[in-house]
C-alpha positions as CSV (number, residue, x, y, z in Angstrom):
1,X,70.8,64.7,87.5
2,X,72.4,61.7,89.1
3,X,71.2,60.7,92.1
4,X,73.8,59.3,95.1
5,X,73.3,55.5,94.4
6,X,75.7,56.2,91.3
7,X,78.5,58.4,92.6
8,X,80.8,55.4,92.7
9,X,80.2,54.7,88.8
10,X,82.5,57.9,88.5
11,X,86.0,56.9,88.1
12,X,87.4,59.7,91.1
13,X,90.4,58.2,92.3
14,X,92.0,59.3,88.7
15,X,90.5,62.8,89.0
16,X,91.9,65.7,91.3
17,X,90.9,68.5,93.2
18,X,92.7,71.3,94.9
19,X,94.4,68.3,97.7
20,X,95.1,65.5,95.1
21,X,93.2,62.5,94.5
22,X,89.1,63.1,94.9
23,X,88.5,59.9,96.4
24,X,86.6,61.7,99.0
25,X,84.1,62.8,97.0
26,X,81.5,60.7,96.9
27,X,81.5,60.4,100.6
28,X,80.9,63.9,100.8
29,X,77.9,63.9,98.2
30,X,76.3,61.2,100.1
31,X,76.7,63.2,103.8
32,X,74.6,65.8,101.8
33,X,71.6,63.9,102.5
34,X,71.9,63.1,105.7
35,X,70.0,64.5,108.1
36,X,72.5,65.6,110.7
37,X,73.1,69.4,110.0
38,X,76.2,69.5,111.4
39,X,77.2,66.6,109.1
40,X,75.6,68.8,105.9
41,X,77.4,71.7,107.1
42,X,80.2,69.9,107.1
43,X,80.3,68.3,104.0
44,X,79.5,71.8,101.9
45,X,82.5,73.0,103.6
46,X,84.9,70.4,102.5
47,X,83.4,70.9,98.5
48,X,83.7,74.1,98.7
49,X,87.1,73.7,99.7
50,X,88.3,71.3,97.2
51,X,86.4,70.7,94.0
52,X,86.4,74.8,93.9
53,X,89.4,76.3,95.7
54,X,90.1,80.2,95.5
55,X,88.3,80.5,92.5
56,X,89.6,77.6,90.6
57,X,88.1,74.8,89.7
58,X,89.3,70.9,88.7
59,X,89.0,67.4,86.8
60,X,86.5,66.7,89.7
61,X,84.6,69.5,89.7
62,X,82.5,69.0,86.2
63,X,81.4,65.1,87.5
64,X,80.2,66.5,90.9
65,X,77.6,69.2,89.1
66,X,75.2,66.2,88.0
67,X,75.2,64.9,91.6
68,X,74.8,68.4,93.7
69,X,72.2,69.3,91.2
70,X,69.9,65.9,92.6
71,X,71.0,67.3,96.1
72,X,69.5,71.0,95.2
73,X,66.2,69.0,94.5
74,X,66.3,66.1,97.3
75,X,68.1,67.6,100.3
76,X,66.5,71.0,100.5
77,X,67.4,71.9,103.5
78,X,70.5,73.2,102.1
79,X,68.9,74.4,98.7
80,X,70.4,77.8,98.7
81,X,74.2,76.9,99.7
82,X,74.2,73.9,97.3
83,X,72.8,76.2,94.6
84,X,75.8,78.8,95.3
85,X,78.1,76.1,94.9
86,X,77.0,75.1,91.3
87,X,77.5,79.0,91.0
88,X,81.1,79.7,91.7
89,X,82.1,76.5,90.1
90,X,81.0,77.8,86.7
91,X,82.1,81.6,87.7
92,X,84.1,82.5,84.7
93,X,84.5,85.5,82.4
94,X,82.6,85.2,79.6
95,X,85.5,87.0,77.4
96,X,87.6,83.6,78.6
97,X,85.0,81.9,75.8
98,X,86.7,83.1,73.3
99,X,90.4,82.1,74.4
100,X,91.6,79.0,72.6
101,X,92.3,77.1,76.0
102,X,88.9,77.2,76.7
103,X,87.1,73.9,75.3
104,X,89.5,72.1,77.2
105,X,89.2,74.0,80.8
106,X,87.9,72.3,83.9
107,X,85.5,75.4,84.1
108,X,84.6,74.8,79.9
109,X,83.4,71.7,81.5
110,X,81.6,72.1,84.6
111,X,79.5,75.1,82.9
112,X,78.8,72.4,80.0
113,X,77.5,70.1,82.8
114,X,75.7,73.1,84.2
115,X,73.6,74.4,81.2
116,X,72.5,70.6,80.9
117,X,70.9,70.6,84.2
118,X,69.7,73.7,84.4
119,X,66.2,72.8,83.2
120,X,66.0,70.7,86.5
121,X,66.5,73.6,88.4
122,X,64.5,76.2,87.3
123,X,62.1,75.0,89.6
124,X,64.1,77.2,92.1
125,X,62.9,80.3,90.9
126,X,59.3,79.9,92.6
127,X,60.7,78.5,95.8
128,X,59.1,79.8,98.8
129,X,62.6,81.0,100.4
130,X,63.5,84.1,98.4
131,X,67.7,83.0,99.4
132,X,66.9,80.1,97.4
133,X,65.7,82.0,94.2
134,X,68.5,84.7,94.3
135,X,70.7,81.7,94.2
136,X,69.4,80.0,91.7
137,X,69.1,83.5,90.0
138,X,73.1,83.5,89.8
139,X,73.1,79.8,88.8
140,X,71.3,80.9,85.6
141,X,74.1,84.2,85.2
142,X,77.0,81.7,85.9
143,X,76.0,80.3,82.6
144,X,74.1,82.9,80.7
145,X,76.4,83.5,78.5
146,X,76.8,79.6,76.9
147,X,73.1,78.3,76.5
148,X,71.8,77.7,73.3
149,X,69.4,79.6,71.7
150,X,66.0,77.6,72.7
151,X,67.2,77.4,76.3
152,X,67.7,80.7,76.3
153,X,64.4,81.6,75.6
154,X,62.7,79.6,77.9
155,X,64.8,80.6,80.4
156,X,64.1,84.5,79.7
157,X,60.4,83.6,79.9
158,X,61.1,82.5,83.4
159,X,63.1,85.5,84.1
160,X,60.4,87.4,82.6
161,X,58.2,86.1,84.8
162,X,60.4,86.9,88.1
163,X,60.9,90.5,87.3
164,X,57.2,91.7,86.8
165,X,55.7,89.1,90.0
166,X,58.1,88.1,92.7
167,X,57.1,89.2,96.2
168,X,60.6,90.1,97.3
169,X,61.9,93.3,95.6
170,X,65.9,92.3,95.2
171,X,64.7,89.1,93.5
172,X,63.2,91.4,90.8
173,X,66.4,93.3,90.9
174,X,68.4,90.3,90.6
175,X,66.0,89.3,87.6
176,X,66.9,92.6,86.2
177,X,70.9,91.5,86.3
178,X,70.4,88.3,85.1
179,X,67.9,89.7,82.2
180,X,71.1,91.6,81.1
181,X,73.2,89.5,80.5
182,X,71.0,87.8,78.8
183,X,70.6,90.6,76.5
184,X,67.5,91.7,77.7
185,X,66.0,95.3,77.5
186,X,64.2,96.6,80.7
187,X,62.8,99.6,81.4
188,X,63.9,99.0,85.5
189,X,65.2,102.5,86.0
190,X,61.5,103.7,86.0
191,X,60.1,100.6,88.4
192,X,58.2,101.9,91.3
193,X,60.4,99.6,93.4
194,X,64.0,101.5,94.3
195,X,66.0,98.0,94.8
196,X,64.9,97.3,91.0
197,X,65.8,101.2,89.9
198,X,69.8,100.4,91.9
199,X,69.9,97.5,90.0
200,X,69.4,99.2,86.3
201,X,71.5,102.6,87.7
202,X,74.8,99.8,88.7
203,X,74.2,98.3,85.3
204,X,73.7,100.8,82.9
205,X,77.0,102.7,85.3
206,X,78.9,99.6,84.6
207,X,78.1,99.6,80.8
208,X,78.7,103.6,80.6
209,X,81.7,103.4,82.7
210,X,83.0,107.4,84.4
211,X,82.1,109.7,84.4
212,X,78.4,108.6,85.5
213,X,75.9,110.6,84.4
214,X,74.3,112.7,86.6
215,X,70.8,110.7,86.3
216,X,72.6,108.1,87.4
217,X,74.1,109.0,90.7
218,X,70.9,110.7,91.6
219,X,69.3,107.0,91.2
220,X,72.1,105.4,93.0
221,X,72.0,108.1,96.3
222,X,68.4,108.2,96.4
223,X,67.7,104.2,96.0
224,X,70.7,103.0,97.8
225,X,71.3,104.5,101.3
226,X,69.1,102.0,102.6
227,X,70.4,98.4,102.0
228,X,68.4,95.3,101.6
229,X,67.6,93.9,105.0
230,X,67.9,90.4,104.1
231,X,71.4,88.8,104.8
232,X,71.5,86.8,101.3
233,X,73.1,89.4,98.7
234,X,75.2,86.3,97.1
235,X,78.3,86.8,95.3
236,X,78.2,87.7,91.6
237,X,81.1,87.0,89.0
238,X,84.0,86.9,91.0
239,X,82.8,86.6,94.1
240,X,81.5,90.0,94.3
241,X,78.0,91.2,95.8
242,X,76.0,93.9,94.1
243,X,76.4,96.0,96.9
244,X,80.5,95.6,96.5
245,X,80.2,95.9,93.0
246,X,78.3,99.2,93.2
247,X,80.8,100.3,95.9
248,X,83.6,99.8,93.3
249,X,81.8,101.5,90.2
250,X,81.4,105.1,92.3
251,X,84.9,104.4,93.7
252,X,86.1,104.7,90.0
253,X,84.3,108.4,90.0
254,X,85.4,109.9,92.9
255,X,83.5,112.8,92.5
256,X,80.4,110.8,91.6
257,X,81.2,108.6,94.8
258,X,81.5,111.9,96.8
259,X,78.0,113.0,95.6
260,X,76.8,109.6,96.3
261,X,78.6,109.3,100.1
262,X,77.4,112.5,101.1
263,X,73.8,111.8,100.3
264,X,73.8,108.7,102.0
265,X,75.4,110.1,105.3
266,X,72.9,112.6,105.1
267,X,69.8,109.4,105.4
268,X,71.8,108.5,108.5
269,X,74.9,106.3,107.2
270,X,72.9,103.5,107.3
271,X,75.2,100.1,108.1
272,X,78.5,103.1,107.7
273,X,77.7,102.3,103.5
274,X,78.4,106.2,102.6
275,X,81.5,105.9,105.9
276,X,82.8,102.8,104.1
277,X,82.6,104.4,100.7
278,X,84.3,107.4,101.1
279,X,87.3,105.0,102.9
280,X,87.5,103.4,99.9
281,X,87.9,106.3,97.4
282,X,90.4,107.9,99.7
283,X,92.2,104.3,99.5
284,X,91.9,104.6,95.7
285,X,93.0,108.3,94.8
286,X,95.4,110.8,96.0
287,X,94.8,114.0,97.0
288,X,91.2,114.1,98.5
289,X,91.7,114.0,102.2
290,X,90.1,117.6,102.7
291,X,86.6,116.0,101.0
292,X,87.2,112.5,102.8
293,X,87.6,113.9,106.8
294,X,85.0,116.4,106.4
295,X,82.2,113.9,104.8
296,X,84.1,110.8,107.5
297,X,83.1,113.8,110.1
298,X,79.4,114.3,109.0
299,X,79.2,110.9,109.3
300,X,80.5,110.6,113.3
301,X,76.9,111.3,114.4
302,X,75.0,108.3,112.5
303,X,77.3,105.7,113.8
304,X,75.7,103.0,115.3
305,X,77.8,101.9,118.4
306,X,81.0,102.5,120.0
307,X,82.8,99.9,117.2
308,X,81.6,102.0,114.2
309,X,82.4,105.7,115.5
310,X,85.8,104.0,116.5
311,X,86.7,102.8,113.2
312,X,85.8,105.9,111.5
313,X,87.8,107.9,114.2
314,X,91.0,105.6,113.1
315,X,89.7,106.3,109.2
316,X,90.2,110.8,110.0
317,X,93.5,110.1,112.4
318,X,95.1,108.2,109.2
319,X,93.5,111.4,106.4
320,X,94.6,114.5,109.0
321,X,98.0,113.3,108.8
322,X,98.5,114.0,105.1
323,X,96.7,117.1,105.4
324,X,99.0,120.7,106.0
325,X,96.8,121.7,108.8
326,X,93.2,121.2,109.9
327,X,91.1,123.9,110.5
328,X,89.9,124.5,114.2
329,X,86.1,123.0,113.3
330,X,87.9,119.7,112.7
331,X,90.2,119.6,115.7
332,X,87.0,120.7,117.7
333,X,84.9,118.1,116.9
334,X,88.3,115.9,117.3
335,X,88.7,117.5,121.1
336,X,84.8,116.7,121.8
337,X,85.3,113.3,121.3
338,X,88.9,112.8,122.5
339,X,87.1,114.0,126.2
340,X,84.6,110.5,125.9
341,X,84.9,107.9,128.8
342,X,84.8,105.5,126.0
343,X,86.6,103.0,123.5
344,X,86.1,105.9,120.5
345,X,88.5,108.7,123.0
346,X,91.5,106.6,121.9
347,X,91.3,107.1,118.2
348,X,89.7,110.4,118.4
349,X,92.8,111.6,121.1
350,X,95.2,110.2,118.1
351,X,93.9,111.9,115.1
352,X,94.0,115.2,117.1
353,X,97.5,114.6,118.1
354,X,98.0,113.8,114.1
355,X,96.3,117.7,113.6
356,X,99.2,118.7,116.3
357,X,96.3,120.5,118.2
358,X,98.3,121.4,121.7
359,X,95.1,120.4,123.6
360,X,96.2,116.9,122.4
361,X,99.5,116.8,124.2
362,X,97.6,117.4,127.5
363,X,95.4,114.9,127.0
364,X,98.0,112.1,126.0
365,X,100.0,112.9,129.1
366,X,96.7,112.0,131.4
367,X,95.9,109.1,129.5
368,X,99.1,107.9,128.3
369,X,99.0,104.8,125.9
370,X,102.1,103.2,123.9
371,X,100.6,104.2,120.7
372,X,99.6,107.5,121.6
373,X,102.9,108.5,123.4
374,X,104.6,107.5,120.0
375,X,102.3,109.6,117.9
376,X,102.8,112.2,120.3
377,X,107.0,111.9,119.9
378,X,106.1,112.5,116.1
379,X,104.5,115.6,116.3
380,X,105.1,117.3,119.3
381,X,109.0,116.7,119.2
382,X,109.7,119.9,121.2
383,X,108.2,118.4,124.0
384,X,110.2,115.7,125.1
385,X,110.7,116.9,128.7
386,X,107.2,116.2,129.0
387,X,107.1,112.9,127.1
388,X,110.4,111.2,128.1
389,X,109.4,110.4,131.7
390,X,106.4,109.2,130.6
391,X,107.7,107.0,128.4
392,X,110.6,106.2,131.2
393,X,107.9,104.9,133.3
394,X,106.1,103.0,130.9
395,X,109.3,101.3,129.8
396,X,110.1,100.7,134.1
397,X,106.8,99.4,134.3
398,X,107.6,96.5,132.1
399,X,106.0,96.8,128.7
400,X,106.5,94.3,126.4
401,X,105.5,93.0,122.7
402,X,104.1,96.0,120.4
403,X,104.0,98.2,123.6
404,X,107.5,97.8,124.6
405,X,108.6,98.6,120.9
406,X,106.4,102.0,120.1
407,X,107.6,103.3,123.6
408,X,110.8,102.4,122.5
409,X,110.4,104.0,118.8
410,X,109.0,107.0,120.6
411,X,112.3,108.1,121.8
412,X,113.7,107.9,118.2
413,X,112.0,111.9,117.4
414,X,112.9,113.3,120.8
415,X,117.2,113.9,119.6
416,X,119.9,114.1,122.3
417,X,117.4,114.3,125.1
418,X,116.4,110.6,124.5
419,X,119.6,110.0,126.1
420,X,117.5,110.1,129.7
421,X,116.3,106.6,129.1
422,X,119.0,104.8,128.7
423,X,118.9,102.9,132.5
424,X,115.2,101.5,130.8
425,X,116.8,100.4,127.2
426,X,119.2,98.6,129.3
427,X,117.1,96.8,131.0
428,X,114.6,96.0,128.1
429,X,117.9,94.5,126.9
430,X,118.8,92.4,129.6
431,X,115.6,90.8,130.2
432,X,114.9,90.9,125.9
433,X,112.2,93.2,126.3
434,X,111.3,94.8,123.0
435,X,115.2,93.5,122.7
436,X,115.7,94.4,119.3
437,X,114.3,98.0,118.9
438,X,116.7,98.6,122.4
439,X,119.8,97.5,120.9
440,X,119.4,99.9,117.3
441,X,118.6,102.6,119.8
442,X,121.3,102.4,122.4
443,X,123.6,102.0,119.0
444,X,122.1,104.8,117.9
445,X,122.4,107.4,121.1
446,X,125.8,107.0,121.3
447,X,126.6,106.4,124.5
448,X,128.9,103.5,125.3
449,X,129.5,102.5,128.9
450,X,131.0,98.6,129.8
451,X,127.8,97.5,131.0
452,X,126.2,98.1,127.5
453,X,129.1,96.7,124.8
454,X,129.0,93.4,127.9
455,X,125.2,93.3,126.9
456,X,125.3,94.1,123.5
457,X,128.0,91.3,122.9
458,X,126.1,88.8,125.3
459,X,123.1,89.3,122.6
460,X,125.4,88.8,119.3
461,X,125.2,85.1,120.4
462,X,121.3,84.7,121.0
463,X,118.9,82.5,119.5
464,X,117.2,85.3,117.8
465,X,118.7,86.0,114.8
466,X,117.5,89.3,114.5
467,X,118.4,90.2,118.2
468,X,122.1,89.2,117.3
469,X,122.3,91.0,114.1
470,X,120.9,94.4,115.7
471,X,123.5,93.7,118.4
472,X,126.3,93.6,116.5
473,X,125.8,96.4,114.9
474,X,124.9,98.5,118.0
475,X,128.0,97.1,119.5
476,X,130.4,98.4,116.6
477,X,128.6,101.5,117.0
478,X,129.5,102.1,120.4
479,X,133.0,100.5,120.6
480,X,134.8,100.7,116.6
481,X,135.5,97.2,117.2
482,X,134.2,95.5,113.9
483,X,135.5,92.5,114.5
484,X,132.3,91.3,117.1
485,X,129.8,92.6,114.0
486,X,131.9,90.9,111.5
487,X,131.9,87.5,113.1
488,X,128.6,87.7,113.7
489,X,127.2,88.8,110.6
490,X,129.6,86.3,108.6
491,X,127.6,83.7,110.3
492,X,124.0,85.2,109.3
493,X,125.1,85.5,106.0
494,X,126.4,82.1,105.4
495,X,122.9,80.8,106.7
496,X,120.4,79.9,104.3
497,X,117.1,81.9,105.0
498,X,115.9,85.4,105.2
499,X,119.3,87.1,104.7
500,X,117.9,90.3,103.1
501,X,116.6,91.2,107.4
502,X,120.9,90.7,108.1
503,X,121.6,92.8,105.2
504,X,119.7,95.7,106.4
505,X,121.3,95.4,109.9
506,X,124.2,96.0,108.0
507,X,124.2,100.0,107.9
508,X,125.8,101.3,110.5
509,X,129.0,99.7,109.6
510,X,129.4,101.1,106.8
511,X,133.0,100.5,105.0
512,X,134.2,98.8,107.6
513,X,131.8,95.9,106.1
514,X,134.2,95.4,103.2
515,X,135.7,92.1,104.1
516,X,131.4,90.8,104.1
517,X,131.3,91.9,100.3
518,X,132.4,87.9,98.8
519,X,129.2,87.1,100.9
520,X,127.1,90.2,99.6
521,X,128.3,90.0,95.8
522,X,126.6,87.0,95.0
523,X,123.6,87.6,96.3
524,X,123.0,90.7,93.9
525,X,121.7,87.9,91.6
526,X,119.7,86.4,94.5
527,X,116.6,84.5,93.2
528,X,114.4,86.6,96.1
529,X,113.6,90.1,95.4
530,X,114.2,91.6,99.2
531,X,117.6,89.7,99.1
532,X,118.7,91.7,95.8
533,X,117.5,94.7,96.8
534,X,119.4,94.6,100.3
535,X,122.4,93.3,98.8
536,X,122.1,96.4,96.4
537,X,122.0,98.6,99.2
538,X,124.7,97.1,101.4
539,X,126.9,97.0,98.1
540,X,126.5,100.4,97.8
541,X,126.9,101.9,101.3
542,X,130.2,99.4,101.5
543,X,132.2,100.6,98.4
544,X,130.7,103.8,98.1
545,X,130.8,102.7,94.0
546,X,126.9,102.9,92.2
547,X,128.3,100.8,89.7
548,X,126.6,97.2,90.6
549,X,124.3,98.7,93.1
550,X,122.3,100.9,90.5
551,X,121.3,98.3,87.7
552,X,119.8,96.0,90.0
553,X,118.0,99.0,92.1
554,X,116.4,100.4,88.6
555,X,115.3,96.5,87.8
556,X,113.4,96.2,91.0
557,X,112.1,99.3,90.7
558,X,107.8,99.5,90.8
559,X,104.4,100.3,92.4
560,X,105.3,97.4,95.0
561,X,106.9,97.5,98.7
562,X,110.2,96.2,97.2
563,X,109.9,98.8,94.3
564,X,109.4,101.6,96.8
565,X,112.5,100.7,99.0
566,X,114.6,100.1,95.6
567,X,113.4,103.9,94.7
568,X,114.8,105.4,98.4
569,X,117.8,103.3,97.2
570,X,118.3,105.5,94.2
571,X,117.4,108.4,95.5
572,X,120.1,107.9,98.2
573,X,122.4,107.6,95.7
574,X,121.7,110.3,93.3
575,X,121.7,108.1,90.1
576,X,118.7,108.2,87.5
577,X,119.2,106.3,84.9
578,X,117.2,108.1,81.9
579,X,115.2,105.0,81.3
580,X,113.5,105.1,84.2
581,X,112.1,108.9,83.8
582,X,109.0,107.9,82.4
583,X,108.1,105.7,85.1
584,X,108.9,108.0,87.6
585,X,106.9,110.6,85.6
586,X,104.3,107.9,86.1
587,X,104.4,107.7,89.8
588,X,104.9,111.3,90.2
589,X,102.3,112.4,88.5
590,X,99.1,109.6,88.9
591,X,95.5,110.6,90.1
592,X,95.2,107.2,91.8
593,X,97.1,105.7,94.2
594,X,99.6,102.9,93.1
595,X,100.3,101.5,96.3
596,X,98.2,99.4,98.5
597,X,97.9,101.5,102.2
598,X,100.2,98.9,104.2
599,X,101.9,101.1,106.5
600,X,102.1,101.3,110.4
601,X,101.3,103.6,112.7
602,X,103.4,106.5,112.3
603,X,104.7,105.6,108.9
604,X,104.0,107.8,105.3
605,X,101.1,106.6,103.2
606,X,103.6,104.2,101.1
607,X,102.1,106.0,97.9
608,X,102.9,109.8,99.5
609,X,106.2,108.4,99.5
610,X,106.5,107.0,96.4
611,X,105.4,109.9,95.0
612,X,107.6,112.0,96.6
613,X,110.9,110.0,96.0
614,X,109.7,109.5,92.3
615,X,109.3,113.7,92.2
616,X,112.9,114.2,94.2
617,X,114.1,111.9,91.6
618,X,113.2,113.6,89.0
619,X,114.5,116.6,89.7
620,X,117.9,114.8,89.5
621,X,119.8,116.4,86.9
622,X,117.4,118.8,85.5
């Protein structure tokens, strides 16, 4: 330990940390023991921030462990935070050991300086504040896996010692995780104490791997519907609680999970830990929506508070969606709560409108909201006599921002009838009201009067570049006059910036784009993924010829946002390439999701859609 009289004998101004120079370090070890909290407070923050940063750690970051390890005995006020600091600066994986950049890593060295102080600080493990000894408890992990042989021994005596006699049954359980990694046999799945017998299930699960065994998962949904009340379940390796860690193990075995979810719905859903687990195995695999609404629907009545029944209400509107059709129990219980005078009718009124329940039409046309009217559009298109005043009046009544653009979107389902709204898209233009969405969707009805090509030339020359790319191409839509478009879009295009959001405004040109393609050519080798991929797409609609357009499309292709819109690309075009069967074979044909759920209201799950273009794609040719 060095104590805050010598932080200057450290050479900092030649060491970094995540903003440059660490100059500022040694003021910040000093405000640690001051007795102003706010100053404390402040200080952790700023080391947390800079000698570790997102996990990584820097030249400055080994000299500062000798100095917050004093702190951890002389300013205990902040025992437990200063502890967790010493933590997640050695956070490593121990399989990184055996790399041969190792020696020579900032984190080689600041678990070097840890294992040397960690004598000092075993102290911690009989402190009277159990958040103090289940942070010290993941000091000792952090390093486990580096201390010499008579270290380890004493420190396994001390471990020892924690798992048979501490008060406070998660510091036995943490005892049990640390003992592990230690290499330590326990017989913890027979304790008397369940937060011991959830520890040894989540290890011995992790060192099995899926399918658990069913001894296991029995532990797991008897021991863990009820979480430790405490509030100081500290991160693990990589920044990871156990309860988050034990989340992600059943997420792995979905059926497993299910067992487990349904179990602890079933104790009352205690802090939405069985709600919150099924979300995430529904995020994680395809194909389980039938199992996730009905378990998300056992669950409604355990919610504790308008905030949680809400969320899980938006949780079944985004699962019915998928499914073919709900059966009447689930668009019941959907109707029950859709009828509320509460903040949970909303999502409950949108998930039955996603089951296309009829009762759901009436109720969105009493209670009309921007969102709902644009689910509504989407599944009941029939009834756009109904909707399209609605709508109408919304848009009259001056919506703006999100709400201005999913009333506008709402017509886009509704066809030819649509049409009716025109006097409000006009005036969302004129006063730039949700500007941008009105000009693609007057280009797209069709209907061309003076007063519109006036406006939709006027906003060819606004500030927003966006506004005046969608203009021009409304604009050409409605009067054949490229030469407004091509102006305009010559000038996005020789901008530097996001060109790839001009490139897809290109569309409804078409060929008569031609005289943009010595602006569009080059940019197939853009350095930015989105601009190759737009540029691959305008190429393509322009000549009409797959011949430049398909190579880059197939090299872009992927389990990514850009890989998804390069695979509508191809599929637009016809062209498979044979090299690319096996990765749409891989798409197609994957238990788990690839894709990340990023989509908007109203959009496909972007994996149901790469999985349905990777399937359409491969019947190409067959």
């Amino acid at each position: 330990m060095r104590p805050p009289a010598e932080v200057d004998l450290v050479p900092w101004r030649a060491l970094t940390h995540a903003y440059g120079p660490a100059e500022d370090v040694p003021e910040l070890i000093r405000a640690l023991y001051e007795s102003d909290e706010e100053t404390v407070d402040e200080a952790l923050y700023e080391l947390y921030g800079n000698i570790h940063h997102q996990g990584t750690v820097y030249s400055a970051s080994a000299p500062a462990v000798p100095f917050l390890a004093h702190a951890v005995r002389h300013a205990p006020a902040r025992r437990a935070e200063l502890l967790m600091l010493l933590a997640v600066l050695a956070d490593h994986d121990p399989a990184d050991a055996d790399l041969p950049q190792w020696p020579g890593s900032s984190v080689a060295a600041v678990c070097a300086e840890l294992g040397r102080e960690l004598p000092e600080l075993l102290f911690c493990l009989q402190d009277t504040e159990r958040g103090v000894r289940r942070a010290a408890l993941r000091v000792v992990a952090a390093v486990a896996d580096s201390l010499p042989a008579e270290q380890r021994d004493v420190v396994v005596a001390q471990l020892d010692a924690a798992y048979a006699t501490d008060p406070v049954p998660s510091v036995r359980a943490d005892a049990v995780v640390v003992l592990d990694r230690l290499g330590r046999e326990t017989a913890a799945l027979d304790s008397p104490l369940s937060e011991v017998r959830l520890a040894a299930a989540t290890l011995a699960a992790a060192r099995s791997g899926p399918p658990y065994a069913a001894q296991l998962a029995d532990v797991i949904a008897e021991d863990g519907a009820e979480p430790d009340p405490g509030d100081d379940d500290f991160p693990w390796s990589g920044s990871v609680t156990q309860d988050e860690r034990l989340r992600n193990l059943l997420t792995e075995d979905p059926d497993a999970g299910f067992t487990v979810a349904a179990r602890w719905i079933a104790a009352g859903d205690v802090g939405s830990r069985g709600s919150w687990l099924v979300e995430e195995i529904a995020a994680t695999w395809r194909d389980r929506e039938p199992a996730v609404v009905d378990l998300l629907l056992s669950a409604l009545p355990h919610q504790r508070g308008a905030r949680a029944l809400a969320a899980r209400m938006r949780a079944i509107a985004h699962q019915v969606e998928v499914l073919p059709e709900a059966d009447a129990g689930v668009r019941d219980t959907l109707h029950r709560y859709a009828t509320a005078e509460d903040e949970t009718a909303e999502p409950a009124l949108l998930a039955l409108v996603h089951c296309r329940d009829h009762r759901a039409l009436e109720l969105v046309l009493r209670r009309p909201g921007a969102r709902l009217l644009a689910a509504a559009a989407r599944c009941f298109p029939g009834a756009a006599d109904q909707l399209i005043p609605v709508i109408r009046q919304a848009l009259a009544a001056g919506a703006t921002g999100n709400e201005g653009i999913a009333l506008v979107g709402a017509l886009a389902p509704l066809g030819a009838a649509a049409r009716q709204a025109q006097p409000e898209l006009v005036a969302c233009l004129r006063t730039r009201r949700a500007a941008i969405v009105a000009a693609r969707r007057l280009g797209a009805n069709g209907v061309a009067t003076t007063e519109i090509t006036d406006l939709l030339l006027d906003a060819t020359q606004s500030a927003d570049l966006t506004l005046r790319s969608a203009a021009a191409a409304a604009h050409h839509q409605l009067s054949g006059d490229a030469g407004p478009a091509l102006r305009t879009f010559e000038g996005l295009l020789s901008q530097a910036g996001q060109t790839h959001w001009h490139l897809g405004a290109l569309e409804p040109l078409g060929s008569a784009a031609a005289p943009l393609l010595p602006l569009i050519e080059p940019l197939l080798e853009a350095r930015y993924e989105w601009t190759r991929l737009a540029a691959a797409e305008s190429f393509h609609r322009i000549t009409g010829s797959p011949e430049r357009s398909v190579p880059v499309l197939v090299d872009l292709v992927g389990a990514t946002p850009v890989g998804l819109r390069a695979l509508g690309a191809l599929a637009a075009i016809g062209q498979v390439p044979e090299e690319l069967r096996p990765t749409l074979r891989s798409f197609a044909f994957s238990p788990l999701r690839l894709i990340h759920d990023s989509s908007l209201p109203g959009q496909d799950h972007p994996d149901e859609e790469l999985r349905t273009l990777a399937r359409s794609l491969l019947a190409v040719g067959q």
